[in-house]
N, C-alpha and C positions, 0 to 999 in steps of 0.2 A: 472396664470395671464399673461397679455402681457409684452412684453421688448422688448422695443428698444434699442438696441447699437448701438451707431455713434463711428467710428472709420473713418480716414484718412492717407495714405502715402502709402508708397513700404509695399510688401508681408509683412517685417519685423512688419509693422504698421496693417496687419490684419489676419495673421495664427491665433494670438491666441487668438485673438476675435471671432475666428472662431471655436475653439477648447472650448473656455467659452459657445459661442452661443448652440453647441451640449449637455453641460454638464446641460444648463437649460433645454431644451428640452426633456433631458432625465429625469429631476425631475419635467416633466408633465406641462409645462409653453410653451408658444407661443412665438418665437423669431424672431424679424426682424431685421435685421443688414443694414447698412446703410453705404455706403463708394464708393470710386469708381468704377467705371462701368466697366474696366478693369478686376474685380474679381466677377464679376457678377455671372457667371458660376461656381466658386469655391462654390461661397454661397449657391446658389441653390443643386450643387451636394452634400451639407454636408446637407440638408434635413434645412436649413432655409428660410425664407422668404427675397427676397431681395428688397431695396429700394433705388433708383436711385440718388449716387450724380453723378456730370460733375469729367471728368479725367485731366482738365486741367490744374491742378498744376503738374502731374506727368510726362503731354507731354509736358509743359516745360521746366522741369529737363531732360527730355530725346534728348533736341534740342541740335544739338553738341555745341554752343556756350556757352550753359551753364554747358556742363560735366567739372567736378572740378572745380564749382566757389565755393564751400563748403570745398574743401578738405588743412587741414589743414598744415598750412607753418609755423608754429611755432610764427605767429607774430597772436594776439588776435585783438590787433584793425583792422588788415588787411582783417583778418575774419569776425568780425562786419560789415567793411563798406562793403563786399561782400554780407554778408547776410541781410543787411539795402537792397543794391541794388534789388537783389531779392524780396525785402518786396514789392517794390514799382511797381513790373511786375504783383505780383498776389493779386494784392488790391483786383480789379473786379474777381475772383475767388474766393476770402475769400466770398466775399460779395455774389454770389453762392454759396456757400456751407453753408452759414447761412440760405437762402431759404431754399432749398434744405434738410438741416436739420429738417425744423420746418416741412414742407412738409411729410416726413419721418412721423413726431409724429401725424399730422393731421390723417393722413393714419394709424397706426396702434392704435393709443389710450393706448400708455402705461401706466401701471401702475407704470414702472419704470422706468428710462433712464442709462443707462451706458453708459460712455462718453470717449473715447480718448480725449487729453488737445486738440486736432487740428478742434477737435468740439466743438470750445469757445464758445458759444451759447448754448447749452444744460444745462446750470444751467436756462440760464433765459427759455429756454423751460418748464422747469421741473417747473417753476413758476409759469409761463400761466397758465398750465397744473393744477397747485397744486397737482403735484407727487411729489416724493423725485427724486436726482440723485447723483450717484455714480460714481467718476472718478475711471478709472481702467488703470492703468500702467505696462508697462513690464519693465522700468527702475526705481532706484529711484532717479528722477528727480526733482520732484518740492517739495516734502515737505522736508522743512525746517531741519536742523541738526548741530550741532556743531562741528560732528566727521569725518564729508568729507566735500568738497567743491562741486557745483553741477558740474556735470560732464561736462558741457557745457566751464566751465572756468578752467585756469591751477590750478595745483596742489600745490600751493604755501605755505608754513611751517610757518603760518603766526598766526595759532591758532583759535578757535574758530567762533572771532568775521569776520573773515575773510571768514571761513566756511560759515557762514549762510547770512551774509552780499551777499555770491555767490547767494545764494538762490532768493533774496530779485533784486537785479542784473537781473537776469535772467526772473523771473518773472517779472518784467519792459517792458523788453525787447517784452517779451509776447504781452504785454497789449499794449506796442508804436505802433506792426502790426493791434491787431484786436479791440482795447478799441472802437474805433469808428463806427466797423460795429456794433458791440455790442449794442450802442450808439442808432444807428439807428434802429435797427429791435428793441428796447426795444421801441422805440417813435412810430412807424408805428404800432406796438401790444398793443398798449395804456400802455404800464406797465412806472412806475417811474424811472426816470433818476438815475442811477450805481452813486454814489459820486466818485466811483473806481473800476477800471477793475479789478477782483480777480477768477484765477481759483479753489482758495482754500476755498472761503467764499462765502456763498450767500449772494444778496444785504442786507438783516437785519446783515450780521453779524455771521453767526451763521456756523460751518465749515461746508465741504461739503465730506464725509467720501471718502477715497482713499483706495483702493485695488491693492495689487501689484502681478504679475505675476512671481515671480522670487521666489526661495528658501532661508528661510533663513540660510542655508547650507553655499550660495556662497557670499550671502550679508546679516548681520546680522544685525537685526531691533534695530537701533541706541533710547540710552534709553532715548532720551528728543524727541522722537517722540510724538506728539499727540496719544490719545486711540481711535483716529476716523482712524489712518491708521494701516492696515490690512498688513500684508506679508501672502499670501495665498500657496505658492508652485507654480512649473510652470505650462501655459497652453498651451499642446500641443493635436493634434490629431492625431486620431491613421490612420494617412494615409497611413500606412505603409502596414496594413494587405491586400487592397486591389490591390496593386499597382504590374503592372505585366512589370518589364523591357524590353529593345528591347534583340530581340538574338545578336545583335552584343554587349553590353553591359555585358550578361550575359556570354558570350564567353570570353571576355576581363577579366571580376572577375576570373572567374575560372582557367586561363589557369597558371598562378602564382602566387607570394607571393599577399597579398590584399596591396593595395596601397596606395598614401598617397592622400587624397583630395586635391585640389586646388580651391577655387570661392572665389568671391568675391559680392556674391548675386548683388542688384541695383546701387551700386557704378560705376559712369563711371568718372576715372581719366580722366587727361589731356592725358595720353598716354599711352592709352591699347597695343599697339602692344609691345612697351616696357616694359613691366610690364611682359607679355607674356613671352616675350624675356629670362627675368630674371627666371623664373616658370620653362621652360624650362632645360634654361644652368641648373638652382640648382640641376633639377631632373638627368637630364644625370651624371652630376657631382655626386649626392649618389648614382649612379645607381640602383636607384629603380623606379617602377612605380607609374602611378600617373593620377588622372583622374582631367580633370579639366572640371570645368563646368564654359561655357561663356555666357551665361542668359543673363542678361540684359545689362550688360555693362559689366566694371573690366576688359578684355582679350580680345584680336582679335587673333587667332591661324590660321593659313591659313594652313601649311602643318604638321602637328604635328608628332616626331618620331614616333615608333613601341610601344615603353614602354608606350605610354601617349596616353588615351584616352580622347575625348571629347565629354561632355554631354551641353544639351540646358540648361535642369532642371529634375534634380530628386529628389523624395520626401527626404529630409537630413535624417529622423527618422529611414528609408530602407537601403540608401545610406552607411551611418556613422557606421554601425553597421556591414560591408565588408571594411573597412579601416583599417590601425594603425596609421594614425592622422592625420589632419586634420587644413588646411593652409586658413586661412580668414579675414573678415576686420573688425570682431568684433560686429558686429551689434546684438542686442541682442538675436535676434531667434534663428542666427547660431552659436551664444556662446551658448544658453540652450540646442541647440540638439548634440552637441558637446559633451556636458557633461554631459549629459541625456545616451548617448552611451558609455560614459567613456571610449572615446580617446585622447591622447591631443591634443593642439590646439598650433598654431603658430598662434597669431593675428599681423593683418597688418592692423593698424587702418589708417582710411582717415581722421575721423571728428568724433563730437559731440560724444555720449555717448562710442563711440570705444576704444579710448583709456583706458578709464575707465573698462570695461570687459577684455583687454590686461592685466591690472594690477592685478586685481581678480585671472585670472587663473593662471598666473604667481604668487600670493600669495598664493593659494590654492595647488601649485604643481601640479596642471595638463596643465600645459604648461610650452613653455618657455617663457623668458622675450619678452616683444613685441618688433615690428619693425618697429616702425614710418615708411610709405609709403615715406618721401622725404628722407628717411637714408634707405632703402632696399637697398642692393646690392646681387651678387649672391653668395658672399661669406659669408654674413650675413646668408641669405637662408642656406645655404648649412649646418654650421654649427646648425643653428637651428634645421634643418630638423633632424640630425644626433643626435643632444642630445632630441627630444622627441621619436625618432623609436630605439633608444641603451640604455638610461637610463631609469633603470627597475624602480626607485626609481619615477620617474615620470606617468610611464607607470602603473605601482600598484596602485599609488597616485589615476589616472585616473578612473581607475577601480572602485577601490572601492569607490570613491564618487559616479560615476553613478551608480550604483547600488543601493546606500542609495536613488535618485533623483526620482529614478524609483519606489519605495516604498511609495513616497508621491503620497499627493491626492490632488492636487492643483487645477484642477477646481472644486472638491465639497465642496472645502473649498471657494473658492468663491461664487458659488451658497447659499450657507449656509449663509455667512455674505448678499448677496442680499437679498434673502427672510427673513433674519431679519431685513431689512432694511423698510420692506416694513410691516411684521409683529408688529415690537415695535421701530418704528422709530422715539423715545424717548429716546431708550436703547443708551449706549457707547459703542461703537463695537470695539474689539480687537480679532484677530485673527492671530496667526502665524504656519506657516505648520509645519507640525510634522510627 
């Protein structure tokens, strides 16, 4: 059958739509993915079909004035009115990408749509359409629970009604950005006006089945979930077999002990060089080694010692697996290859779902306690670094979870809830990785 998947954001927001995309393909289905243009070439070279959104939300967030208007200060309304501010830069982008989306499903004729939430328009596509569609998530963000708050808002000891009341919050929030593009592409497609913007219900009402990208190893499928949401295992691709390092890289792995990772994938703080600065002193200070990768943003390194190498980008799955732990901002890809590797993790969360992953592996024992970005220091660092590369009890811990992570089968357990989605899409679909 065909599929479209719309996904949207940094790398974080499409590796493992891109790692789903190959797992359909490989159970003899047609896949066209759908995101921005920037990852064009990623798509294509994983053997799927790609289809053109605009990159403009992303060269946004990449203009220096707007690096770290997201990153979190510990004050929530302060964050709000940053990220309201934001909302109101990329109106006319949403409003592109809602095109641009339906464009997409013209062009391929799915039978089924799988949707990242950033592709708000895809239930009502999948209406047009009269296909079913499928939100598919690597956090658990939007559906509803009594037993966490959403990760978006703090973590306050307030009980239940407070948990899901996050939920309900958040979702609001959703719908204040795009209720209206929504609005308009459902009037200009002749369909009947939304009473409410919902990415969890179609306009009759009726839920709209969630699959999550994540194990239930690290985060366990809370029991007042719906029977429409899925915890599949993670989705990862196997980039790693192919992937041939530079010699100066592979000179650097070999010549001593393996060392400790540094990046910060797409996060650009207010002050990369500073942040740099801190990565550094920590490392000299445990004198050990340590690669750091300045990618997108996170690090400016201009002359870096002997001990410290520095990469652009390399594949985490390759990378992670010639380390003994592994220093990042939380984001949910580089937490699951993290742990998929079973090394630990020192998270330096900035914003939104980070801290929440900080607190997982730190409750799972394979890290240490996280390090809020505005409370880093280098003595913070140093200590951290020191209790995940000397404490066996963590380092074990490490192990043998990635090992069990590795054992699951998370994209066929998602292809499997799709294709019954599409087969008895009647049925009430519950799935958890195993």
């Amino acid at each position: 059958m065909n599929i479209l998947i719309l996904t949207y954001g940094t790398r974080g927001d499409v590796q493992p739509y891109i790692a789903l995309g190959q797992g359909l393909n490989r159970a003899g289905h047609c896949v066209t993915l759908a995101t921005s243009s920037r990852f064009s070439d990623d798509i294509e070279l994983a053997g799927l079909r790609y289809a053109f959104m605009n990159d403009g939300m992303l060269t946004l967030l990449d203009a220096p004035k707007e690096q770290g208007v997201l990153e979190d200060t510990g004050n929530i309304f302060q964050v709000v009115k940053r990220t309201l501010g934001l909302l109101k830069k990329i109106g006319p982008i949403q409003r592109a990408l809602a095109e641009e989306s339906w464009a997409a499903a013209q062009e391929s004729q799915p039978d089924i749509i799988v949707f990242h939430p950033k592709a708000f328009n895809a239930p009502d596509i999948a209406e047009k359409l009269e296909v079913p569609a499928v939100m598919a998530l690597v956090v658990p963000g939007l559906v509803p629970t009594a037993e966490y708050p959403n990760m978006m808002l703090p973590r306050l000891k307030l009980g239940g009604w407070y948990n899901k009341f996050s939920y309900s919050f958040v979702n609001r929030l959703i719908g204040l950005s795009v209720a209206k593009h929504v609005q308009a592409w459902r009037k200009e497609n002749h369909l009947l006006k939304a009473k409410k913007f919902s990415l969890l219900h179609n306009v009759d009402g009726t839920p709209i089945p969630v699959i999550h990208g994540f194990s239930h190893l690290v985060v366990a499928r809370p029991d007042d979930w719906p029977q429409t949401a899925s915890i599949c295992g993670y989705w990862h691709t196997a980039d790693a077999e192919n992937y041939e390092p530079s010699p100066e890289l592979s000179a650097f792995l070999s010549a001593g002990s393996p060392p400790v990772y540094v990046g910060f994938g797409s996060m650009t703080g207010r002050d990369p060089e500073r942040l740099a600065s801190i990565v550094i002193d920590a490392l000299q200070s445990t004198g050990l080694r340590g690669v750091l990768a300045t990618g997108w943003g996170g690090m400016k390194v201009k002359s870096p010692p002997e001990n410290i190498f520095t990469v652009d980008h390399v594949p985490h799955s390759w990378l992670f697996s010639r380390v003994c732990g592994v220093v990042h901002h939380g984001g949910a890809g580089t937490t699951a290859a993290a742990l998929l590797a079973g090394k630990p993790s020192i998270i330096i969360p900035f914003f939104g779902d980070q801290p929440f992953w900080g607190h997982r592996a730190h409750a799972l024992n394979a890290g240490s306690a996280p390090i809020p970005l505005k409370k880093l220091t280098v003595d913070r660092l140093v200590a951290a670094i020191e209790e995940i590369t000397t404490d066996k009890n963590i380092i074990d811990h490490a192990a043998v979870l990635g090992s069990k992570l590795r054992e699951e089968r998370g994209v066929e357990n998602a292809v499997a809830v799709i294709e019954d989605l599409v087969d008895k899409p009647n049925q009430v679909l519950q799935r958890t990785s195993r």
